[in-house]
C-alpha positions as a printed Julia matrix, in Angstrom:
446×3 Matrix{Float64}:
   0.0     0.0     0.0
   1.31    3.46   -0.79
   2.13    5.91    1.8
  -0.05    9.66    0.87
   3.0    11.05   -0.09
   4.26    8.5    -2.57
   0.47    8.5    -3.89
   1.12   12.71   -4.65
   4.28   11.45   -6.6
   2.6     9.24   -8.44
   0.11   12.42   -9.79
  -2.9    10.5    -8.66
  -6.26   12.11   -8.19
  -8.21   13.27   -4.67
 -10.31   10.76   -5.91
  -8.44    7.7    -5.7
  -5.74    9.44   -2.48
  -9.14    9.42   -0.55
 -10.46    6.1    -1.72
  -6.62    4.35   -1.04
  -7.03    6.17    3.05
 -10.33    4.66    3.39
  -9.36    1.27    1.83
  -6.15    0.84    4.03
  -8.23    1.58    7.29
 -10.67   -1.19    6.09
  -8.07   -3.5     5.49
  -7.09   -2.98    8.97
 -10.64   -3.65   10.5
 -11.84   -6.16    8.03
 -15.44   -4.29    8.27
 -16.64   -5.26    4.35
 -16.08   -8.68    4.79
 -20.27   -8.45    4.92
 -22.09   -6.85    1.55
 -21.84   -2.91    2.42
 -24.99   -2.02    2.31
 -26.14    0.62   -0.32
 -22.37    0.55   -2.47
 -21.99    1.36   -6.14
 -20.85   -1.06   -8.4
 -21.35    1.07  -11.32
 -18.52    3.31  -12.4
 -20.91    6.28  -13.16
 -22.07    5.97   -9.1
 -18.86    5.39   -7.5
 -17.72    7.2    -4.62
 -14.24    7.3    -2.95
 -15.66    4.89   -0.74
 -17.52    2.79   -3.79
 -14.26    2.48   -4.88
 -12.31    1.53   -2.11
 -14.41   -1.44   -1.38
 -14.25   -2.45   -5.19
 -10.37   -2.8    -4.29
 -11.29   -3.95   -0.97
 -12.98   -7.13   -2.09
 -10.29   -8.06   -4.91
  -8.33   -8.99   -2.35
 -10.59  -10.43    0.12
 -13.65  -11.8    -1.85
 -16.97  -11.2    -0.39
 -17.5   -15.2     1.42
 -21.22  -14.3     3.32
 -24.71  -13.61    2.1
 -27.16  -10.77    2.87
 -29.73  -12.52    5.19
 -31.82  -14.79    4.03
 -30.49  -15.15    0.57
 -28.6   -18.36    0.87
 -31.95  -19.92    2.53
 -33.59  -18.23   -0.34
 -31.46  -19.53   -3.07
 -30.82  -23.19   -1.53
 -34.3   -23.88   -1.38
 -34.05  -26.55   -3.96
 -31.53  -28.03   -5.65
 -30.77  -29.53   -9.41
 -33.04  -32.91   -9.16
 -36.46  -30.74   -9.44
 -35.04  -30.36  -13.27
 -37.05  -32.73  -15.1
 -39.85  -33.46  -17.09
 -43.28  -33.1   -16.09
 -45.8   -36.13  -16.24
 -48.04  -36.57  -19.54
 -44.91  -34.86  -21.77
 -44.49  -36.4   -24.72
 -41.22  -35.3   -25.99
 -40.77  -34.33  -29.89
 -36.96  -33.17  -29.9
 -34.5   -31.61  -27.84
 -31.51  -29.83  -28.05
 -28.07  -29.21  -25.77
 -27.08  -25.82  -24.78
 -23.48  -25.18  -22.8
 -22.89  -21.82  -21.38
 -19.78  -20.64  -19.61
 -18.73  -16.62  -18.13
 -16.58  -14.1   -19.25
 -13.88  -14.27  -21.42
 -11.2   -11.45  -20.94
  -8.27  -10.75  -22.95
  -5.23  -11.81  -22.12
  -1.72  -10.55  -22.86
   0.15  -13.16  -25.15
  -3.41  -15.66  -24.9
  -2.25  -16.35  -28.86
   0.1   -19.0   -27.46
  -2.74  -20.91  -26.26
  -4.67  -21.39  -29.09
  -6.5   -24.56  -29.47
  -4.98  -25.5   -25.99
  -6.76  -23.06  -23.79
 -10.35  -25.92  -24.14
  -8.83  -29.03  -25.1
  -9.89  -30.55  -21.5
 -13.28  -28.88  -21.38
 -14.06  -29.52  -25.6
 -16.73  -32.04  -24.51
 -18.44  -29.64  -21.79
 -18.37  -26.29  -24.0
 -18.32  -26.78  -27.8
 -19.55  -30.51  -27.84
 -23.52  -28.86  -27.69
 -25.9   -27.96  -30.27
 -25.83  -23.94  -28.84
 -22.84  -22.53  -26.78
 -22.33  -19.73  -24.9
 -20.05  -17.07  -23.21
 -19.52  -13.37  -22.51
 -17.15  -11.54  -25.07
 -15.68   -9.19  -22.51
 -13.56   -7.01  -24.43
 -14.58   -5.12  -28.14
 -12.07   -5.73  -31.04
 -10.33   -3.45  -32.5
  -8.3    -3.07  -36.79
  -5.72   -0.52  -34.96
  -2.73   -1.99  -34.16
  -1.3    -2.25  -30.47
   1.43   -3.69  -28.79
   0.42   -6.72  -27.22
  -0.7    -4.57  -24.15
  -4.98   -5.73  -24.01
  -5.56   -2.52  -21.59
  -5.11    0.95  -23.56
  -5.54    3.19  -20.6
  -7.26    3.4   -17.39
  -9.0     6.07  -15.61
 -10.65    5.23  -12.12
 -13.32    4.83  -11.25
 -14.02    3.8   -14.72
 -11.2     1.32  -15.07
  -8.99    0.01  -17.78
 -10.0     0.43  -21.35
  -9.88   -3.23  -22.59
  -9.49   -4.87  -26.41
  -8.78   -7.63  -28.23
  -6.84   -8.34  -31.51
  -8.05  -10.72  -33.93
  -5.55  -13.19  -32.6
  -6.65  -13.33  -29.43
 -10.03  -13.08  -29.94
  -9.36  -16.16  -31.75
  -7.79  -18.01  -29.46
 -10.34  -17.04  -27.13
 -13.46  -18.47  -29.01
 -12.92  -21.11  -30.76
 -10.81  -25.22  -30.64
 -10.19  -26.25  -33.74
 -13.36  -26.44  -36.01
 -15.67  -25.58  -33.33
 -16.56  -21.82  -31.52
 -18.78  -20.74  -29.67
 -22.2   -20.1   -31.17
 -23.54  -17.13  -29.24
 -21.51  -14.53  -27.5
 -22.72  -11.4   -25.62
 -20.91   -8.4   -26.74
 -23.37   -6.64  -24.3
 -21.17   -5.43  -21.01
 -19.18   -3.03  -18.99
 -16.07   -2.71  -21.75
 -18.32   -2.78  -24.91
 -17.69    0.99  -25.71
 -14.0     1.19  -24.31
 -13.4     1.78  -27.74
 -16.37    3.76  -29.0
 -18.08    2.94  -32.06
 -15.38    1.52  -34.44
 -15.2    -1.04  -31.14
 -18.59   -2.81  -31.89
 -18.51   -2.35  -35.42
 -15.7    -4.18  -35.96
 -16.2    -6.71  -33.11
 -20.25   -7.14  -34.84
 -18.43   -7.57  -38.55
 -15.5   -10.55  -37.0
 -18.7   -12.35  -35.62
 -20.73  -12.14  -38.77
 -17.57  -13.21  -40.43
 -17.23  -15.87  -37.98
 -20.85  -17.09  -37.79
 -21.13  -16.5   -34.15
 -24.38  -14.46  -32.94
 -23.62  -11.69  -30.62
 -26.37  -10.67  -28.53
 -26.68   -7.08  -27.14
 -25.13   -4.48  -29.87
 -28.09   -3.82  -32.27
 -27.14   -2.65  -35.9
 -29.72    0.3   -35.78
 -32.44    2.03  -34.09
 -34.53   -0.54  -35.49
 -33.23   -3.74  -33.56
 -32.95   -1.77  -30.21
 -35.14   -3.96  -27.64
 -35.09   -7.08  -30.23
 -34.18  -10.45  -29.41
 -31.77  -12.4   -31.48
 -32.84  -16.04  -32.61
 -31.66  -19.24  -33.54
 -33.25  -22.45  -34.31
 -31.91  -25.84  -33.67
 -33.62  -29.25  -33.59
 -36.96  -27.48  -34.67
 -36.35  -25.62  -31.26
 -36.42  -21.59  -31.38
 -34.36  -20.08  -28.63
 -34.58  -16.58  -28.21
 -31.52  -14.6   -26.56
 -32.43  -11.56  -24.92
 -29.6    -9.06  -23.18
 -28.68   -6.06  -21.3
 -25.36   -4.89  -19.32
 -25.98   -2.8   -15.99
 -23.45   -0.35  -16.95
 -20.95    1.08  -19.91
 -18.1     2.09  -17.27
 -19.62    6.0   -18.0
 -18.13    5.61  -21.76
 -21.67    5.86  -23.45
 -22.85    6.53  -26.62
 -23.4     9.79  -28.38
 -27.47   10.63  -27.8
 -27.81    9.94  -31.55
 -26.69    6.45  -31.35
 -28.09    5.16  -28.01
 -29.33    1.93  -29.26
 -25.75    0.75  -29.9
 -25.79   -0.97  -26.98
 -28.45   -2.86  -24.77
 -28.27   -1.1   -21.59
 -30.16   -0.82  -18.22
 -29.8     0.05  -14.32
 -29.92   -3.36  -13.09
 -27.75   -2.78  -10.44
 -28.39    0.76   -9.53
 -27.03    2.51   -6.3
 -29.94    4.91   -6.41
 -33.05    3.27   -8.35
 -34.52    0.13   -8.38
 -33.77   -2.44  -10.89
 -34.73   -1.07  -14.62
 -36.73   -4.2   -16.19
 -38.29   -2.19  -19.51
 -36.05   -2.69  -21.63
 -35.6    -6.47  -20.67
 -38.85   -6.69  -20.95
 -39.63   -5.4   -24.51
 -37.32   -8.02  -25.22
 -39.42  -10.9   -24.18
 -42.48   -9.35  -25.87
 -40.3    -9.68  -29.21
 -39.52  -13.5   -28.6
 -43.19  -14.07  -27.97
 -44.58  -12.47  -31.04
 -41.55  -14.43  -32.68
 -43.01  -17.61  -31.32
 -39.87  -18.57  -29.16
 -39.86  -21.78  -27.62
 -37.24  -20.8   -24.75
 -36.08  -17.39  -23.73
 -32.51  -17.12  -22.91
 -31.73  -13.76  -20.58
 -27.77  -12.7   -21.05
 -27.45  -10.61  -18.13
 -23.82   -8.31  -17.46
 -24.49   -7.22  -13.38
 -24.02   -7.91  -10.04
 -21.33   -6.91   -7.68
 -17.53   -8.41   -8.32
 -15.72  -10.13   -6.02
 -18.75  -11.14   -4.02
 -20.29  -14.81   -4.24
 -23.48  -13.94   -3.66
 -25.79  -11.84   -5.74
 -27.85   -9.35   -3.78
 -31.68   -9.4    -2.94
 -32.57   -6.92   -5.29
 -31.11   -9.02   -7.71
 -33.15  -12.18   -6.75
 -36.26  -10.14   -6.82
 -35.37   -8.69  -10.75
 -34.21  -12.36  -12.11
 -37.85  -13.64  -10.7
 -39.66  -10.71  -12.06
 -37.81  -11.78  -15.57
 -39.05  -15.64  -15.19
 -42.31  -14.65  -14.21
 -41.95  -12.45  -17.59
 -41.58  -15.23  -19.93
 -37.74  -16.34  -19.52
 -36.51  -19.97  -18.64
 -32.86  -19.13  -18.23
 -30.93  -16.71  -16.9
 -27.24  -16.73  -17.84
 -24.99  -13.93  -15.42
 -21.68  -12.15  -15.49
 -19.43   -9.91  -14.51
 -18.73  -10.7   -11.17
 -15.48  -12.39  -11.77
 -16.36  -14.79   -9.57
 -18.87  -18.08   -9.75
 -22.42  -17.59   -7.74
 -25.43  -19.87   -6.77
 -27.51  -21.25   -9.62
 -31.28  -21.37   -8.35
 -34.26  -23.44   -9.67
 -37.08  -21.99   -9.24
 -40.96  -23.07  -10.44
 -42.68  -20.73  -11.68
 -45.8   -19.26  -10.74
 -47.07  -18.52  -14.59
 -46.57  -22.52  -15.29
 -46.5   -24.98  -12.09
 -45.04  -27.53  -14.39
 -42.01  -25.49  -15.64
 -38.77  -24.82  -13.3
 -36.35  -22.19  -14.19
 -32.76  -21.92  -13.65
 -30.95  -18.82  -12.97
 -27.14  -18.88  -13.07
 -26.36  -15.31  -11.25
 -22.55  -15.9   -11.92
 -20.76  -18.23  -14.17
 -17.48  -16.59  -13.1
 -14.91  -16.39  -15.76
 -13.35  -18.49  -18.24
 -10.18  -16.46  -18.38
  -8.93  -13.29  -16.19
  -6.62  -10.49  -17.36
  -3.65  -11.93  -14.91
  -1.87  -14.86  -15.32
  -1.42  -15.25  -12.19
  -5.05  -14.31  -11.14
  -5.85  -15.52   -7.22
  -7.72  -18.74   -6.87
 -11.46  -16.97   -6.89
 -10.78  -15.38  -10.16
  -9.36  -18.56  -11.65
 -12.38  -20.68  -10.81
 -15.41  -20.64  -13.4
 -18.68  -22.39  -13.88
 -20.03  -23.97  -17.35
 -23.56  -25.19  -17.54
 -24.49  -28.86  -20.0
 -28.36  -29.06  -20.11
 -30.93  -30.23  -22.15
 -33.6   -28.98  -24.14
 -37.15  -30.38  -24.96
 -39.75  -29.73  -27.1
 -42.97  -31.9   -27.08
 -46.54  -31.63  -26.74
 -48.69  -31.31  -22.95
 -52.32  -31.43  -22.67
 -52.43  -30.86  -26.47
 -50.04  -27.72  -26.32
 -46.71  -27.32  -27.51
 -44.25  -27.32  -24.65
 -40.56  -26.96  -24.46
 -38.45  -27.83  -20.91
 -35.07  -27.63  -19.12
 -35.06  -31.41  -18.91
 -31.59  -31.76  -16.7
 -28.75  -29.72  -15.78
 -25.04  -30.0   -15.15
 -22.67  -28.01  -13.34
 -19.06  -27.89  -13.76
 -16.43  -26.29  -11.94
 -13.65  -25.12  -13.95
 -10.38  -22.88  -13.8
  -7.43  -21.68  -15.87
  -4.47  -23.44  -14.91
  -1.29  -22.13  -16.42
   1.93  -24.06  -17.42
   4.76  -23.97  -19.96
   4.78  -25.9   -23.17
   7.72  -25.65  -25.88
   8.88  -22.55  -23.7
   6.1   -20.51  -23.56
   3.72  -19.9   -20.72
   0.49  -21.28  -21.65
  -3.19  -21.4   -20.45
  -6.06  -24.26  -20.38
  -9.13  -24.79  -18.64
  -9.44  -27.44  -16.75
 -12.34  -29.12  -14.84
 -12.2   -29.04  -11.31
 -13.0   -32.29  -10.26
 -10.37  -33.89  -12.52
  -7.71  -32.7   -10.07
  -9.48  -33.02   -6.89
  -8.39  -36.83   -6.14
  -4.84  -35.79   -7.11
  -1.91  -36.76   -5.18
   0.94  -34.16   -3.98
   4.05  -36.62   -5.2
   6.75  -33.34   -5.9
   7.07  -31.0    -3.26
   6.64  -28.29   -6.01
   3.17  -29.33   -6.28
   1.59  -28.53   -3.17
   1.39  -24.98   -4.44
  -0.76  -26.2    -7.42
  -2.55  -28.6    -4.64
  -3.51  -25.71   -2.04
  -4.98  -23.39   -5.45
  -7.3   -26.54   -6.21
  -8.46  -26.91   -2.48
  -8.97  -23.27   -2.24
 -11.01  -23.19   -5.33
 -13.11  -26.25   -3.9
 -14.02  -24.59   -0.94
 -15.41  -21.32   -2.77
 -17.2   -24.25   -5.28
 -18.8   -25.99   -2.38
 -19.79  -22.5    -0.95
 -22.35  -21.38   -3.56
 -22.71  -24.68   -5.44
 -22.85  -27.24   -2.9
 -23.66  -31.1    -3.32
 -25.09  -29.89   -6.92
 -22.24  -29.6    -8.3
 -20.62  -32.56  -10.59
C-alpha cells in the first residue's frame, strides 16, 4: 500500500488518495467482509468509498450472504429439473454456457490448448455460450490488451483478432452465441462494436446485445436448432460511464440493473421478451452483465429482478461480470406450475486479465443441459429437462517454452496426489477453489 505522499508522486487524483485512506483503514478492520450495504458497483455511481471497497474485495472476496439469501437460493436443488408427467417429448436440443472471457496478454500461445480438456463440456452442444468481454479493435497495439485506465471507470480493454481467436474457438468448433453486451463494450467507441459485430458475422457467431440500428434496439436475437427456437435476450448494468453519443443510443443494450440509487430497470428487458413471444420462441434465454464483483453472492434486489424476468416469460438466466462463480437457483414458476427455471447469477470467468489471477478469479462455472420440445395437454411445450454443473479454472503451465493457459475441470484434479514438493502450491490453489465451489454450489455440483 502506498504511503499519501508517494500516492502525490505518483500524480494521482483526490479521488483515488481518498479512496486508497479509506481502503487501508478497512483492510485494517476487516469491516466489508459483509455486503456494504447501499455501495456502487457502477462506475458512473462510485464514490471514494464505492471504490475503495471495489479494491477492498479483490483482495478479500466477499465469502457471506445478505440474510436470508442463501436460505432463499438453496431452497431446492438440481433434481427438481425434469420433465413433467403426460410430456411427450418431440426433440430436444443441448445448450453449454460458460462466463466471461477477458483478454489476455500473449493468450495467442494458447490457441487450441486453452479448451482441449473442457471440448466435450463447452463446444460438444448444439448452442454454446459465453460473454465476449472485451470489443475488437483493426488498430494496431502492442500486445498490451488494456489501452488506458482512468478510475473509477477502469482500464480500457481490447482484443486483436488473434486473441479473440484463441479465445473463441478449438479447432473447427466456436462458440455459437456470445454477448458483446457489457461493462467494456464501448471502451473503444463505435469503431469497437462495429468491428467486433463484422468478425462475428464473419465468424458465424451471434452476438447478442449491440443492435445494428435504431430498429433492432429492444429485439431479441434467434436461432433455431432441432426445430427448437431459442430466443436470446440481453442487457449490461453499466458502460463504465463511456456511453454513446445521444444519436446512437441503441448501440448498446443497456439498463440500471444494479443501480445505487433506483430500483432495478426491467423495460427494456422486458420489450425483449415481448419480441420472442410475437416471434413464437420456444425458450427465452436472458444474457445478463451485473451484479457486484468479487462477491459470491448476488444481492436481494437481484433475486427479486431475475424472478420478475421468469415470471416475464424467460426460462434461463445466464450472469456475469462478477469475476467470480455464484449460486444457480431453480425456481418453479408461478405462470406454469409444471415449468422450473434456472438462474445462473454468476458463471465466473473463463479467463482473467492476470496470469497469475488468485484462486477466486481462476475458478469458473459452465452449464451442460438439455432442451425439450414436445406436446402437454395438447399444447406445444418446451423444458429444461436436466442440468449439469461444472467447476472449472485456468491453470497455467509452460509448453515448448512458452507460458500457456487451459481450462481445466475441477473435479479432474481433486483426487490428485501431492508426489513433488513443487506441487503442493498447485494442490492448495485446487483446495482453495473447492471450498469457494462448495460454498455457492454445494452437493449440486458434478
Amino acid at each position: 500500500m502506498q504511503t499519501t505522499d508517494e500516492i502525490h508522486q505518483t500524480g494521482e487524483t483526490s479521488f483515488e488518495i481518498r479512496a486508497k485512506e479509506i481502503l487501508e483503514k478497512a483492510m485494517l478492520s476487516h469491516e466489508w467482509d459483509v455486503p456494504l450495504a447501499g455501495a456502487a458497483t457502477d462506475a458512473a455511481e462510485m464514490s471514494h468509498v464505492d471504490l475503495a471497497y471495489w479494491f477492498y474485495k479483490l483482495a478479500r472476496p466477499t465469502l457471506v450472504a445478505e440474510s436470508g439469501v442463501r436460505d432463499a437460493l438453496f431452497a431446492s436443488d438440481k433434481s427438481v429439473i425434469q420433465l413433467p408427467a403426460g410430456f411427450k417429448q418431440e426433440s430436444a436440443l443441448t445448450l453449454s454456457a460458460a462466463g466471461d472471457l477477458m483478454p489476455m496478454d500473449g493468450i495467442e500461445a494458447s490457441a487450441n490448448i486453452i479448451y482441449e480438456k473442457v471440448r466435450d463440456i463447452l463446444f460438444d452442444a448444439d448452442i454454446s455460450f459465453a460473454n465476449l468481454e472485451a470489443p475488437l479493435t483493426k488498430e494496431e497495439f502492442d500486445n498490451c490488451l488494456v489501452q488506458g485506465c482512468d478510475l473509477p471507470k477502469g482500464p480500457i480493454l481490447r482484443n486483436s483478432f488473434a486473441m479473440f481467436d484463441a479465445l473463441v474457438r478449438h479447432n473447427d468448433k466456436s462458440f455459437d452465441v456470445l454477448s458483446v453486451a457489457n461493462n467494456h463494450t464501448f471502451d473503444l467507441g463505435v469503431e469497437g462494436i462495429e468491428t467486433t459485430r463484422k468478425v462475428l458475422v464473419d465468424n458465424n457467431i451471434i452476438g447478442i446485445g449491440t443492435p445494428g440500428s435504431q430498429a433492432e434496439y429492444g429485439r431479441a436475437d434467434i436461432i433455431t436448432k432441432a426445430d427448437i427456437k431459442v430466443g436470446f435476450i440481453s442487457a449490461t448494468f453499466s458502460l463504465n460511464d463511456r456511453n454513446p453519443p445521444e444519436n446512437e443510443s441503441y448501440r448498446v443494450h443497456t439498463a440500471r440493473l444494479v443501480s445505487k440509487y433506483v430500483e432495478p430497470e426491467l423495460e427494456l428487458l422486458n420489450k425483449q421478451i415481448e419480441d420472442c413471444k410475437r416471434e413464437g420462441c420456444d425458450v427465452i434465454v436472458a444474457s445478463l452483465h451485473w451484479g457486484y464483483e468479487f462477491e459470491f453472492f448476488p444481492r436481494s434486489k437481484q433475486i427479486e429482478a431475475a424472478h420478475a424476468l421468469i415470471e416475464g416469460g424467460v426460462d434461463l438466466i445466464l450472469g456475469h461480470h462478477p469475476h467470480v462463480v455464484q449460486p444457480v437457483e431453480y425456481y418453479r414458476t408461478k405462470r406454469d406450475p409444471n415449468r422450473m427455471a434456472v438462474i445462473a447469477y454468476s458463471l465466473g470467468g473463463l479467463t482473467y486479465d492476470q496470469w497469475d489471477a488468485a484462486p477466486h478469479l481462476a475458478l469458473g462455472l459452465a452449464l451442460r443441459m438439455n432442451l425439450s420440445k414436445g406436446i402437454m395437454d395438447g399444447t406445444s411445450r418446451t423444458f429444461i429437462d436436466n442440468i449439469r454443473l461444472v467447476p472449472v479454472f485456468h491453470k497455467v503451465f509452460c509448453q515448448n517454452g512458452r507460458r500457456t493457459l487451459r481450462i481445466e475441470k475441477l473435479d479432474d484434479h481433486l483426487s490428485e496426489a501431492v508426489s513433488l514438493e513443487e506441487d503442493k502450491e498447485f494442490v492448495g490453489r485446487v483446495n482453495k477453489m473447492k471450498c469457494y465451489a462448495d460454498l455457492v454450489l454445494g452437493k449440486w455440483a458434478t
